[in-house]
C-alpha positions, -999 to +999 in steps of 0.1 A: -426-927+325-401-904+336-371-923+351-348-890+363-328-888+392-336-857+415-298-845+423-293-817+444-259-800+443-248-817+476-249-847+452-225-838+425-187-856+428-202-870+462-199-829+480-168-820+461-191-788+448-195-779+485-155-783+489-149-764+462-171-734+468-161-734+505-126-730+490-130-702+472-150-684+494-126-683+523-103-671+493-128-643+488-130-632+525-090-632+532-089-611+495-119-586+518-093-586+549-060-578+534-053-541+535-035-543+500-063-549+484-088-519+472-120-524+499-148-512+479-138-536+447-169-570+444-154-599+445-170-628+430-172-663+434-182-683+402-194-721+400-200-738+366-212-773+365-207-786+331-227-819+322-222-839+289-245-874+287-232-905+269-256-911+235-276-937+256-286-906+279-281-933+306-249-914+324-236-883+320-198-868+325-201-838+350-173-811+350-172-788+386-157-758+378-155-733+404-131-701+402-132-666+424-128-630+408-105-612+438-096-574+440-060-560+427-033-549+447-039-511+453-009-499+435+020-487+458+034-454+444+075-448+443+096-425+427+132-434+407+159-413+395+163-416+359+192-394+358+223-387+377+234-364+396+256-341+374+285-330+398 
């Protein structure tokens, strides 16, 4: 008899997955918006779900992990003097 539980990701840490992939998303899209950022760079947004059971297999520890790649800072070019003026 099989006796598993049909979870759906809107079940894991009771919607904190949701939260935290909402989260990172609207970090993604500001990341897209700003006009320091390179434009044609992917962003990504990344979700691991890590799940350990107890020996029993009766319960399991469940880890959200959820992270976002973003694009650089385009690199602002500026000159220096490295030597003085010799009067």
């Amino acid at each position: 008899m099989d006796l598993t539980r049909d979870l759906t990701i809107e079940d894991l840490g009771g919607g904190a997955v949701i939260e935290k992939l909402n989260y990172e998303l609207k970090r993604v899209v500001a990341n897209c918006a700003d006009i320091n950022m390179d434009a044609t760079k992917v962003r990504e947004v990344i979700l691991k779900v890590q799940i350990k059971p107890n020996e029993q297999r009766t319960q399991a520890m469940v880890a959200i992990i959820t992270d976002a790649k973003l694009a650089p800072l385009i690199p602002y070019p500026a000159h220096i003097f490295i030597t003085e003026d010799e009067d």
